[in-house]
C-alpha positions as CSV (number, residue, x, y, z in Angstrom):
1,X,-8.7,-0.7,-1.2
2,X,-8.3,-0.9,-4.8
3,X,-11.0,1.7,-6.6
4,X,-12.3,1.1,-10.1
5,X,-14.4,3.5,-12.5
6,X,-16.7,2.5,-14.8
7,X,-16.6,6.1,-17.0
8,X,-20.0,5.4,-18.7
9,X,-22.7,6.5,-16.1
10,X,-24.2,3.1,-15.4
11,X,-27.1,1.9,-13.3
12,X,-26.6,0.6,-9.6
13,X,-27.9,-3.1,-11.4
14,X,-25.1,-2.5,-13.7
15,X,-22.4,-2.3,-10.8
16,X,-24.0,-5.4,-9.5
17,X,-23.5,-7.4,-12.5
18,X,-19.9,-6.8,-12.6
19,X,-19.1,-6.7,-8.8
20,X,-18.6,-10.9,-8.5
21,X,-15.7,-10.6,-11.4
22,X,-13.5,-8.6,-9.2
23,X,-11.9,-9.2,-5.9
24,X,-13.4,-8.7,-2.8
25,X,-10.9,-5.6,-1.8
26,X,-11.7,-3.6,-5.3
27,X,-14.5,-0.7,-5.1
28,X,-16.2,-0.3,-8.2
29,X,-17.8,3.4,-8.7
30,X,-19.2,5.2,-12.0
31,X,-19.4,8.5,-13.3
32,X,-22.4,10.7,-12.1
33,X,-22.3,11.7,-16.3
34,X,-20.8,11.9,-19.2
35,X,-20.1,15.5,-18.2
36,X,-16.3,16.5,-18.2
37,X,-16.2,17.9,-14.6
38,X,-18.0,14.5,-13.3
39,X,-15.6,12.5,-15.5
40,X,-12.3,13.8,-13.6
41,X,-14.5,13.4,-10.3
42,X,-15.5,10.2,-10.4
43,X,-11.6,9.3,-11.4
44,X,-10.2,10.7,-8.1
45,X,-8.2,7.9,-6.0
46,X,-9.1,5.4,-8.4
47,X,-6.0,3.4,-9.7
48,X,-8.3,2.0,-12.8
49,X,-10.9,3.3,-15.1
50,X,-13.2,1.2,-18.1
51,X,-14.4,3.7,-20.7
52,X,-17.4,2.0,-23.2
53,X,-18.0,5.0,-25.1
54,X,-16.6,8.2,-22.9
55,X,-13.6,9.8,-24.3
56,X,-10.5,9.7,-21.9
57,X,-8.9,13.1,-22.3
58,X,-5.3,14.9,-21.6
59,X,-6.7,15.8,-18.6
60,X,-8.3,12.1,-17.3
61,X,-5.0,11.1,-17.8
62,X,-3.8,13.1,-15.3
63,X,-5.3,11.8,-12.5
64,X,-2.1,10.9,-10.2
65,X,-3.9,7.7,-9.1
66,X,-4.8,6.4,-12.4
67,X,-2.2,3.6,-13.4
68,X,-5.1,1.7,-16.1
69,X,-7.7,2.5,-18.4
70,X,-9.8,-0.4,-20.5
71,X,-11.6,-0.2,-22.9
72,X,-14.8,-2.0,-22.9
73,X,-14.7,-3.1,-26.9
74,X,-12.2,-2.2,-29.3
75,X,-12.4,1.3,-30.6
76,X,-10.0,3.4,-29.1
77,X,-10.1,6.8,-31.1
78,X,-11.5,9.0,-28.1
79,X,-8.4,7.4,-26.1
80,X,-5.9,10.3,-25.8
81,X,-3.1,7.4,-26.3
82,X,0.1,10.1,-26.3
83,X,-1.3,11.5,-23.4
84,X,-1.1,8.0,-21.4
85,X,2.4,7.3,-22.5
86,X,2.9,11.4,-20.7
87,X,1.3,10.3,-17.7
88,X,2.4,6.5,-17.8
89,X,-0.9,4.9,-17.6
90,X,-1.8,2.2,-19.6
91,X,-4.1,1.2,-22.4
92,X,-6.2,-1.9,-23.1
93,X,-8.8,-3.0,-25.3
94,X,-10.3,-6.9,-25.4
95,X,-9.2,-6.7,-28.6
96,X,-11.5,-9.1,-31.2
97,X,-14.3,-10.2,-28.3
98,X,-16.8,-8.7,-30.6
99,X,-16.1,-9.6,-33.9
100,X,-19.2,-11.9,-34.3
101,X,-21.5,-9.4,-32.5
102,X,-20.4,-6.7,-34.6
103,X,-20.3,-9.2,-38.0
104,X,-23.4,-10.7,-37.0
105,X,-25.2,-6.8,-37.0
106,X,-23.5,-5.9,-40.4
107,X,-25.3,-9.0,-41.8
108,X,-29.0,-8.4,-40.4
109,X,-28.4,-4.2,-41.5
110,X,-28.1,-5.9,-44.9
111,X,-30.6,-8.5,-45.0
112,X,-32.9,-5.5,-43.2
113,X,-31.8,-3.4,-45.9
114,X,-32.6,-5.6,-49.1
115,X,-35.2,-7.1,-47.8
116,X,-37.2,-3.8,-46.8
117,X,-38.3,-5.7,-43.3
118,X,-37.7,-2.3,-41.4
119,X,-40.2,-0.1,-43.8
120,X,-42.7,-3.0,-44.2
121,X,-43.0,-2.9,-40.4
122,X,-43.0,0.8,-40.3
123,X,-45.8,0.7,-42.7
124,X,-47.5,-1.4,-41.1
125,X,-47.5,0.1,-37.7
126,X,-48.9,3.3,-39.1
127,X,-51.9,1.5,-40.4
128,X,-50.4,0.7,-44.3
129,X,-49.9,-2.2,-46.3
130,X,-46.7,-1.0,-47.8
131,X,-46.0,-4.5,-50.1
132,X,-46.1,-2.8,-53.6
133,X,-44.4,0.2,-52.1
134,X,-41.5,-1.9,-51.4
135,X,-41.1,-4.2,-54.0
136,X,-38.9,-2.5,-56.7
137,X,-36.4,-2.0,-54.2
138,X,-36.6,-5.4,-52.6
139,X,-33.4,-7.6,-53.9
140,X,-31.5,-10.4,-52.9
141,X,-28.0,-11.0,-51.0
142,X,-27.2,-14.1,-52.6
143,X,-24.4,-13.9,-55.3
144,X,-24.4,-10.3,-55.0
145,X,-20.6,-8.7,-54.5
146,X,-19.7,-7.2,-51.4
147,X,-17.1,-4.6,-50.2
148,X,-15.1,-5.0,-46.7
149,X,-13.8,-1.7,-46.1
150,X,-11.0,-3.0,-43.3
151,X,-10.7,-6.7,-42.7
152,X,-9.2,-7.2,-39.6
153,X,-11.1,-9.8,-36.9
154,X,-14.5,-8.1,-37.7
155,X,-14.7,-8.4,-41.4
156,X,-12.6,-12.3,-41.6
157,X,-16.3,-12.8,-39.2
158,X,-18.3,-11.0,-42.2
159,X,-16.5,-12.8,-44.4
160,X,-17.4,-16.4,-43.5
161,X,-21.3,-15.5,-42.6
162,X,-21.1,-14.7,-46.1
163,X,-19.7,-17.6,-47.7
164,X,-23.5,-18.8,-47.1
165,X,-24.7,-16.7,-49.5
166,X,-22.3,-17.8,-52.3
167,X,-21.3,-13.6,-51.9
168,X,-18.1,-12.4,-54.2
169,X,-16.3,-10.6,-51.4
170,X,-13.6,-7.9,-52.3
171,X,-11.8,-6.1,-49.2
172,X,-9.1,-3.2,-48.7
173,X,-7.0,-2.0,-45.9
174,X,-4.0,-0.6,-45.7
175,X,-1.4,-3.7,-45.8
176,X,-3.3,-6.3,-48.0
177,X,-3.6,-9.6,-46.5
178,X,-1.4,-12.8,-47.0
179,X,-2.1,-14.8,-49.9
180,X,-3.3,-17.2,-47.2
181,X,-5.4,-15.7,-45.1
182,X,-7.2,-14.0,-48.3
183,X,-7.9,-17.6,-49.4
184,X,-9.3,-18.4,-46.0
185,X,-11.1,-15.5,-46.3
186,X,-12.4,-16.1,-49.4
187,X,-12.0,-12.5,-50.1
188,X,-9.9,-10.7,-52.7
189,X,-7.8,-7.2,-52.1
190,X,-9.3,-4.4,-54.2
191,X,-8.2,-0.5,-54.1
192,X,-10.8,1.5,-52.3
193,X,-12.0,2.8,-55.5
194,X,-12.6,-0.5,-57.4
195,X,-14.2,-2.2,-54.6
196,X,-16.4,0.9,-54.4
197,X,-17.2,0.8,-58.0
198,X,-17.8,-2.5,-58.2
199,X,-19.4,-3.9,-54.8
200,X,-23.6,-4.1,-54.3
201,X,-23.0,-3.9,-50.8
202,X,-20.2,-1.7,-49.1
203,X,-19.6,-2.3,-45.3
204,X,-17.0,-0.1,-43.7
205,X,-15.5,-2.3,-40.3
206,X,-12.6,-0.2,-40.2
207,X,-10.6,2.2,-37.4
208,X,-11.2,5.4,-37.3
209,X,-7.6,7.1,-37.0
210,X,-6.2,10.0,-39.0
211,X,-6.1,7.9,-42.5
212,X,-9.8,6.5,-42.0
213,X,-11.2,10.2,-40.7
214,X,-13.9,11.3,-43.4
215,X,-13.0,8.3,-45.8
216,X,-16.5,8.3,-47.6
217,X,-17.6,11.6,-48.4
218,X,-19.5,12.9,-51.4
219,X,-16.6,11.5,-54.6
220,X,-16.1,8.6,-52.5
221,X,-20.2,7.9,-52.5
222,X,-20.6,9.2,-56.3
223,X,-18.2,6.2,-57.1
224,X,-20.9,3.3,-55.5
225,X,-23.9,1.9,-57.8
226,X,-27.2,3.8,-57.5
227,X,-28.5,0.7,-56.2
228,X,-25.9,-0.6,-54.0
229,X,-26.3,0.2,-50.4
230,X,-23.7,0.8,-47.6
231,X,-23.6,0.2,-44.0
232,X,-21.4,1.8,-41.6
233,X,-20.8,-0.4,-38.2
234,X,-17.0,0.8,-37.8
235,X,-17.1,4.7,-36.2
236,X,-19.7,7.6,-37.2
237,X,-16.6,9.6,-38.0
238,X,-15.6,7.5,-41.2
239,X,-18.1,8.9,-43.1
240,X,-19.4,12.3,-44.0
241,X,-23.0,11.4,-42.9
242,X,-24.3,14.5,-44.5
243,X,-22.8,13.5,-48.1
244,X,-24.5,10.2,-47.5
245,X,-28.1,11.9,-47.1
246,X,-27.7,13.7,-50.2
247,X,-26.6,10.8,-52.4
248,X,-29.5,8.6,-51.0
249,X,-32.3,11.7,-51.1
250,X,-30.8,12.3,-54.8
251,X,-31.7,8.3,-55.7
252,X,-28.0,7.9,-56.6
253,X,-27.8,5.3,-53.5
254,X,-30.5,2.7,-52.7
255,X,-30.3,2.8,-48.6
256,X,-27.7,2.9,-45.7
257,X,-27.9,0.8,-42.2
258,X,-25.6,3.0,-40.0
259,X,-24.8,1.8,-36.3
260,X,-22.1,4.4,-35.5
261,X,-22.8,8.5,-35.6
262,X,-20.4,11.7,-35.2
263,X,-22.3,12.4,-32.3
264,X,-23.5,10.3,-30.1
265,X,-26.6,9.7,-28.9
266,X,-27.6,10.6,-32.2
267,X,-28.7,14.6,-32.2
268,X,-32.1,15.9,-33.8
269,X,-30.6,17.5,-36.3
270,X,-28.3,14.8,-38.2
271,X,-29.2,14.3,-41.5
272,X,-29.6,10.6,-41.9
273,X,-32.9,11.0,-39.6
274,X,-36.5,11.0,-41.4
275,X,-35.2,8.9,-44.4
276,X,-37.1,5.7,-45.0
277,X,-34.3,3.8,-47.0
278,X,-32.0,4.5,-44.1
279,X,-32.1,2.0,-40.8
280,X,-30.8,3.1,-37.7
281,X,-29.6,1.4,-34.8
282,X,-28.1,3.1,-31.4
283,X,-24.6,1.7,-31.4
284,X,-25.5,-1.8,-30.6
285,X,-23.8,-3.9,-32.7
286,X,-21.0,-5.3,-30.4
287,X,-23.6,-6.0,-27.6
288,X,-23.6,-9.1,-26.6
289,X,-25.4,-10.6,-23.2
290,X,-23.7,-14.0,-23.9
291,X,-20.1,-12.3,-23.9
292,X,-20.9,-9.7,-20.8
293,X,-19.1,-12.6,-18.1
294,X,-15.9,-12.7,-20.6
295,X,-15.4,-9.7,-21.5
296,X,-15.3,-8.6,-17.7
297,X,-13.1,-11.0,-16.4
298,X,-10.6,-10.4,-19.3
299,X,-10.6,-6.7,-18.4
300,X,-10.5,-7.7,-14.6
301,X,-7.2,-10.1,-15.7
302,X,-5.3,-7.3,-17.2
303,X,-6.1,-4.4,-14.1
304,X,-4.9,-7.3,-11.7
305,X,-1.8,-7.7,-13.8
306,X,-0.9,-4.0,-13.6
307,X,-1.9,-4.7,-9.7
308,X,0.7,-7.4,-9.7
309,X,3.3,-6.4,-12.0
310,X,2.9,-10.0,-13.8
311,X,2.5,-9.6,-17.8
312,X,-1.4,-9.0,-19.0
313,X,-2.4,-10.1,-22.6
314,X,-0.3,-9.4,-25.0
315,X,-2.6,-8.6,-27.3
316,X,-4.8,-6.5,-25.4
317,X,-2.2,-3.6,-24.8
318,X,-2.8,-0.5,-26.6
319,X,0.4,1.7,-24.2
């Protein structure tokens, strides 16, 4: 009997869902929480794990039975990658099944944004008509410039929803693009600091690894337009999200739509909470019900070619 963990604590309807993807001789368990101890429990005589947002640690890794781990999504920073290549387990991520999920958010954080829809509904559930409130900051996404901080499978997706709105798009990244795909992109390289400068909109859809860790903090946000906005769908950790409450409290920012937080679920205490130019969303942008049945059996293909010893995805493999 073949076990299988899903790391995030899930729902007994949950496990039913995903049961009819696997074979009839695999076990599928989950985690009793998110709590370490409970973590390397629930891993015990399983051969393959599936981690949504639960970090997979030194120690996970150890597990003698473990020989997989897949990531549900595409963000692997709380994968302890050097630690699976030490244990020989490997790594994979369904690498660009969100893009449009994830593209798709960015877009409504924006038009939510510059269109004040979340305050006027605020407003009006506590019994205000906030129209004039809202209209000074009210603006427009068409022909307005917008930054692609990282423009890998989730920002070429931003990229063409935006080419309906006749949007200027500037993007960076490490390794700038070939001339090609920028044209299909319709996007132009800029330096961090230019597209910053110049952009109405910033998005950041980048990784979070050791060169995107704190990339907008407080000189990074003093660069931006007071009234450009910026919205953060890539990892809570790219951003200082303190820095960001102070510039947007201080009026040198017009409003943020963040998805991703430092600390998640979001704590009391984080500073973005209580600020009406600031929607917030619980990490939802890469849901999809419409891609639940693919993503599984993609994950469920790869496990059953580490089963198998026949190749899995290429481009799926992380270790």
């Amino acid at each position: 009997m073949t076990t299988i963990v899903l790391l995030d604590p899930a729902a007994p309807e949950r496990l039913d869902r995903i049961r009819p993807f696997m074979p009839q001789d695999w076990r599928l368990t989950t985690a009793a929480s998110r709590a370490p101890q409970d973590q390397l429990a629930a891993l015990q005589g399983a051969s393959f794990a599936i981690t949504g947002d639960v970090p997979v640690t030194e120690a996970m890794f150890a597990t003698p039975s473990l020989r997989a781990v897949h990531k549900w999504g595409v963000g692997y920073d709380g994968i302890d990658l050097d630690a699976a290549r030490r244990h020989g387990v490997r790594v994979f991520r369904t690498t660009g099944s969100n893009a449009v999920a994830v593209a798709e958010t960015v877009l409504g954080l924006i038009l939510a944004l510059n269109r004040n829809i979340v305050r006027g509904h605020v407003g009006i559930l506590n019994g205000r008509w906030p129209k004039g409130e809202v209209a000074a900051s009210s603006t427009i996404l068409s022909g307005r410039t917008v930054g692609i901080v990282g423009m890998g499978h989730i920002g070429k997706a931003l990229a063409g929803l935006l080419r309906g709105f006749g949007c200027p798009i500037l993007y960076t990244k490490r390794t700038p693009l070939p001339e090609a795909e920028e044209a299909e992109a319709g996007a132009r390289f800029a330096p961090l600091a230019e597209l910053l400068a110049t952009s109405d909109v910033v998005t950041l859809n980048c990784e979070l690894n050791d060169s995107t860790r704190d990339l907008i903090g407080r000189d990074q946000l003093a660069l931006m337009k007071p009234d450009a906005i910026l919205v953060n769908a890539a990892r809570g950790g790219v951003l200082v999200e303190a820095d960001l409450a102070e510039a947007i409290r201080a009026g040198r920012l017009r409003g943020a739509g963040i998805d991703v937080f430092s600390v998640e679920p979001i704590t009391p205490d984080n500073p973005l909470l209580g600020q009406d130019r600031v929607v917030l969303t619980p990490h939802l942008a890469a849901l999809d019900a419409g891609g639940f049945a693919p993503s599984v059996t993609r994950m469920v293909e790869n496990l059953l070619a580490v089963q198998n010893g026949t190749p899995p995805r290429q481009i799926d493999i992380l270790v």
